[in-house]
C-alpha positions as CSV (number, residue, x, y, z in Angstrom):
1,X,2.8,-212.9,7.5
2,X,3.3,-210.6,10.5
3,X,5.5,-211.0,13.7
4,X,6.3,-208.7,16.8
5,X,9.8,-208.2,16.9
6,X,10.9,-206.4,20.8
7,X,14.7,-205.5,21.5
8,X,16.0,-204.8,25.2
9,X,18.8,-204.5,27.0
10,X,19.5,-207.5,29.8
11,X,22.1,-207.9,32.2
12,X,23.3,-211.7,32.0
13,X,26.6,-212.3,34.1
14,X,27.4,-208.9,34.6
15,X,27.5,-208.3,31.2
16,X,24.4,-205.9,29.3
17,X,24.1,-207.0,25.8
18,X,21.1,-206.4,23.8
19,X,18.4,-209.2,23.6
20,X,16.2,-209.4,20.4
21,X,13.2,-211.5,20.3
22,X,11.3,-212.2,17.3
23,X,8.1,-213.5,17.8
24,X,6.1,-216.3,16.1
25,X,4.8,-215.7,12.3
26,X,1.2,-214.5,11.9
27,X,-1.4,-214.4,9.3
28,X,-3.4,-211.9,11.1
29,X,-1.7,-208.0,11.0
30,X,-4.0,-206.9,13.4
31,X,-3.2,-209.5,15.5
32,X,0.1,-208.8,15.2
33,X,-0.2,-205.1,16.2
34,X,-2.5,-205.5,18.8
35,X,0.0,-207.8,20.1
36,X,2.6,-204.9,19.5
37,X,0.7,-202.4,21.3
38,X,0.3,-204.4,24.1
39,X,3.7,-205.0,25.0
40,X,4.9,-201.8,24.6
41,X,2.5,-200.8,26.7
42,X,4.3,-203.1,29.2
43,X,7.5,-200.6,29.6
44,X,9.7,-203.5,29.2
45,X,11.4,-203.4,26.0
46,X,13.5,-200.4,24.4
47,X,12.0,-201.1,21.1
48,X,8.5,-203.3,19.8
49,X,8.4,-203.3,16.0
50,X,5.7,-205.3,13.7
51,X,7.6,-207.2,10.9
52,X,6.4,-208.5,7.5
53,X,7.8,-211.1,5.2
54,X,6.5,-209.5,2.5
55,X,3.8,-212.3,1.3
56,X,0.4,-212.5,1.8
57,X,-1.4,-215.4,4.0
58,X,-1.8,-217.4,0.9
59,X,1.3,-217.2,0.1
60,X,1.6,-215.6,-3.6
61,X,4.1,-213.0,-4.5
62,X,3.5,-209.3,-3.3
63,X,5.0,-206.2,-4.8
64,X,7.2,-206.5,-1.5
65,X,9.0,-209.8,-2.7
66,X,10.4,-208.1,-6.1
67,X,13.0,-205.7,-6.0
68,X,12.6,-201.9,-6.9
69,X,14.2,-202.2,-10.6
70,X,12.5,-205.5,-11.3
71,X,9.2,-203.8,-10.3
72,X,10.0,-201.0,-12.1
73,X,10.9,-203.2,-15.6
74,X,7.6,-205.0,-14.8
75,X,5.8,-201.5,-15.4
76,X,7.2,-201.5,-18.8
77,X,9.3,-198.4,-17.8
């Protein structure tokens, strides 16, 4: 699963603090990156990243859920 993540800066009450927005969860990556593209393309955030939770759209375990020495123990090493 894939989401657009965009950070900015916003003035609310005369204070600027920095607003992050994570976006809905996606099954689609390229979706999710065209999404990305798009609103950085916009010029209104300071940052537009593309997140993953790690699983895949059917929801089984990817190498990206275990940690690096459990991975690494897995390879028998």
């Amino acid at each position: 699963m894939y989401r657009v993540v965009t950070k900015s800066m916003v003035t609310q009450n005369g204070i600027r603090k920095r607003q992050i927005d994570p976006g809905p969860w996606q099954e689609s990556e390229q979706l999710v990156r065209s999404w990305a593209q798009f609103l950085e393309a916009t010029g209104r955030y300071d940052v537009v990243t593309v997140e993953s939770n790690g699983r895949s759209s059917d929801g089984a375990r990817s190498d990206t859920d275990i940690p690096d020495e459990d991975l690494f123990m897995e390879l028998g090493n």
